[in-house]
N, C-alpha and C positions, 0 to 999 in steps of 0.2 A: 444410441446414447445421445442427450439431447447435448448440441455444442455452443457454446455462448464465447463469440469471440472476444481477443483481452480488448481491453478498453484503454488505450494511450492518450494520453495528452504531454503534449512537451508545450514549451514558456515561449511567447512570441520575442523574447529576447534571449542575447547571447551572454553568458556568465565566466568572468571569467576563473580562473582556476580549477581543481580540480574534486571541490564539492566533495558532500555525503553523500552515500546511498545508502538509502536502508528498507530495509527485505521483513515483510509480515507475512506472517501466514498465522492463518485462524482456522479451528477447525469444530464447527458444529457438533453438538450431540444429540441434534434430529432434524430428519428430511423434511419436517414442515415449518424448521427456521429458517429454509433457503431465501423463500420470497423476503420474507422480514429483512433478511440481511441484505441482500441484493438492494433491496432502497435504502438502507442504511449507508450500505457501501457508497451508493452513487451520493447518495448526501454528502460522506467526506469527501468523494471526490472532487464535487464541486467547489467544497472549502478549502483544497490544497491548490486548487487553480486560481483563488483570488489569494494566496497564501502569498507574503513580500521572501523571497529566499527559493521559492520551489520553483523547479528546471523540466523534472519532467515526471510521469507519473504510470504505470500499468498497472492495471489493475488483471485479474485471471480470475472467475468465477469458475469451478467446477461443483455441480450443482450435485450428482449424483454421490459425490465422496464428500460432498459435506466441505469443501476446504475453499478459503480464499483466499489469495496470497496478492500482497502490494510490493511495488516496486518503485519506489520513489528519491529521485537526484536535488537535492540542496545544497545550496550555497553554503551553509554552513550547520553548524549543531545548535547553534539559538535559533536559526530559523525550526527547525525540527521541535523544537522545545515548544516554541513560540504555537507552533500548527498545533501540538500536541493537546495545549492548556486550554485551546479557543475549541468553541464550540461548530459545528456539532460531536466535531471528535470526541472531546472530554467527555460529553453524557453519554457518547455512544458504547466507550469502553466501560463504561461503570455500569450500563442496562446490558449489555451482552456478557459481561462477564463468568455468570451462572451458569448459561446456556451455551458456554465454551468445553470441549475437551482437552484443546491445545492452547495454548499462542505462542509464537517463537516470533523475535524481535530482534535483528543482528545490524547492526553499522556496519560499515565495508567504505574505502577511501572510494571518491568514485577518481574518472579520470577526463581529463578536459577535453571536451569536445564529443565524448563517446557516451550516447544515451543508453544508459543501462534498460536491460530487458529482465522477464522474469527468468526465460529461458537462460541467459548467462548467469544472472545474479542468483539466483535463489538455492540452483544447486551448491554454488561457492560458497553462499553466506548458511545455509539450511542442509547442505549434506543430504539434498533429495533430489530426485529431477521435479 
């Protein structure tokens, strides 16, 4: 099984309070929109790292089941808002749309100082491992 490690970025400063987290998971309905989504994915990822409000960010590709799942800490819910409306996110959820079987989308408080992971957050926020 081919393995593709998560991909982390945390914010070269410190924030204070105790932030949103909020947990994605998307989930493909076929094995040959993996590649597609895989650059798509690194595309927002790179938008939420020049994002004003974003702290830290994992991203999980599992290529074989089809699922991506995000893990991302902000300062606040305008910031989330704000990332959400700016591109390339905005066109990226409107072109994958169709080609989705799932999305789940959960807020979760986060907590100061502790960078959320998929492995803690996602089972909490999504009721999966």
């Amino acid at each position: 099984m081919p393995f593709i490690p998560d991909l982390p970025w945390t914010a070269d400063r410190e924030a204070p309070g105790d932030g949103v987290v909020l947990v994605t998971r998307l989930r493909l309905r076929r094995s040959r929109d993996v590649p597609a989504m895989l650059r798509t994915s690194l595309a927002v990822r790179r938008q939420l790292a020049r994002s004003p409000g974003a702290r830290s960010l994992q991203l999980r590709a599992q290529p074989l089941a089809r699922i991506f799942t995000t893990v991302s800490w902000w300062d606040d819910e305008a910031a989330v808002r704000a990332f959400a409306r700016a591109e390339p996110h905005r066109g990226a959820m409107r072109a994958w749309r169709e080609r989705l079987t799932g999305f789940d989308n959960v807020s979760l408080p986060g907590s100061a100082g502790v960078v959320p992971t998929v492995d803690a957050a996602a089972p909490q926020a999504l009721g999966t491992a």
